[in-house]
N, C-alpha and C positions, 0 to 999 in steps of 0.2 A: 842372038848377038853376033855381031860382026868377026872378024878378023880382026880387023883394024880398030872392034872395041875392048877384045879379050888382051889384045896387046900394052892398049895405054893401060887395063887393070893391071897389067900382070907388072907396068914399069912404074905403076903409082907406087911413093913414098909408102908404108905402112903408116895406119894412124899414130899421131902422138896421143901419150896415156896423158891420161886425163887427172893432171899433178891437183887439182881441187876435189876430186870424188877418191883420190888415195889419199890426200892428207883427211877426208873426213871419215877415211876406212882404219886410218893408223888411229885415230882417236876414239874412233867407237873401240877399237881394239882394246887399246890402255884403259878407257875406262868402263866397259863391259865384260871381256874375256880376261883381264888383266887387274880385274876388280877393284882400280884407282877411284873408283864412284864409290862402292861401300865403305870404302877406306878413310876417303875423304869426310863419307858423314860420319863414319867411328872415332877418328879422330880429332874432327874440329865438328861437332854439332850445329846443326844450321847453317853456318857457314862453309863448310862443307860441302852439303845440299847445294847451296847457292851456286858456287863456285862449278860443281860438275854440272848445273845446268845450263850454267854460264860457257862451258866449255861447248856442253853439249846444241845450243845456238848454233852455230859453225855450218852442220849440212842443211839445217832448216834457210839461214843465212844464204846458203848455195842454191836452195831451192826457190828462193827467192829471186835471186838472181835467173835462175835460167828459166822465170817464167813460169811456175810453176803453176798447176792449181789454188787457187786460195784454199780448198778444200782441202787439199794436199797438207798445206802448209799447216791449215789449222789443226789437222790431224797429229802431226809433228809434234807443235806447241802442244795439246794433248797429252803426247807419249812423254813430252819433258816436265807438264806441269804434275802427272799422277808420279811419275819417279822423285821429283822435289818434296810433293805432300805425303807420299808414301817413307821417305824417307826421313821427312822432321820429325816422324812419331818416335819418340825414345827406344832405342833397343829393338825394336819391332821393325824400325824404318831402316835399319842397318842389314835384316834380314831379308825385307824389300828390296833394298836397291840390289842383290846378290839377283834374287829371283825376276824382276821386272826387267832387266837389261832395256830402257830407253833407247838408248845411242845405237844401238844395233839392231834396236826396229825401226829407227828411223834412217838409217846407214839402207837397211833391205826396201822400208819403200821408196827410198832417190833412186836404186840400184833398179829397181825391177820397174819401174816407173820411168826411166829415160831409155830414149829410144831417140838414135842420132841426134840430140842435142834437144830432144824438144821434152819433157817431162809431160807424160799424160795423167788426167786424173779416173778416178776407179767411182764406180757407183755406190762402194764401201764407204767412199770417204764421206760423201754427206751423209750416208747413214750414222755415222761414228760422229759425226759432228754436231747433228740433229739429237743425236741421244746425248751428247756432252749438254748439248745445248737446254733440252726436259729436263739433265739432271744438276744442273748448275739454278734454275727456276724453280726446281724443287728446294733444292738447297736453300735459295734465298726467302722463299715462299712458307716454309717451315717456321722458321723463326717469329714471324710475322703473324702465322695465322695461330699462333703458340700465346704470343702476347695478346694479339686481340680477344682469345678468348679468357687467357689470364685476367684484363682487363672487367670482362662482360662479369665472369665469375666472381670479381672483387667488389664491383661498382653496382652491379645488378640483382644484389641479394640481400 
């Protein structure tokens, strides 16, 4: 490097903070270390739930915005829809949402995932999304092949 480029680095502004990844850092904070999520579902049931994953939108939101992986993204939806479902189950789901901290895993992959403004994605993420993806077919595929045998056993004997 030059003289004359160490010079303009050294008389560059510092960067401005980046007020949309601390406003989505002040909220994983409140409601993962500050336990406004488990509270929210202790308090008002399902609604609750709702409401902190409605909050919890906001960095996926961001991730959106700056271009993100779709894989990324869908990862995100993911971490917010197991903390929603983990958290409707009575009693159980209030102990979930303590343990599972959504908001701050999805705060950590924006965080370690941007890189000067471009959000890269990770080879994890289709993996994580490919298995959401077998277990959501299983899901729907259970019920289905449950009846139809219900069916055969009823009708075929």
């Amino acid at each position: 490097m030059s003289g004359q480029q160490l010079d303009r680095l050294e008389r560059a502004e510092p960067d401005q903070p980046d007020r949309a990844l601390e406003a989505a850092e002040t909220l994983a904070l409140w409601l993962d270390n500050r336990f406004v999520d488990p509270l929210l579902g202790f308090l008002l049931p399902g609604f609750g739930d709702l409401l902190a994953s409605a909050l919890g939108l906001y960095p996926v939101l961001l991730a959106w915005q700056r271009r993100a992986p779709k894989t990324l993204v869908a990862r995100m939806l993911l971490n917010l829809a197991a903390d929603a479902a983990g958290g409707a189950i009575p009693v159980l789901g209030d102990i979930w949402d303590f343990l599972f901290r959504a908001h701050a895993r999805n705060l950590k992959l924006l965080r370690a995932r941007a890189d000067g403004g471009e959000v890269r994605a990770h080879w994890s993420d289709t993996l994580v999304v490919g298995a959401a993806l077998v277990v959501f077919l299983a899901a729907v595929a259970v019920p289905i092949v449950a009846a139809v045998w219900l069916w055969r056993a009823i009708f075929s004997g």
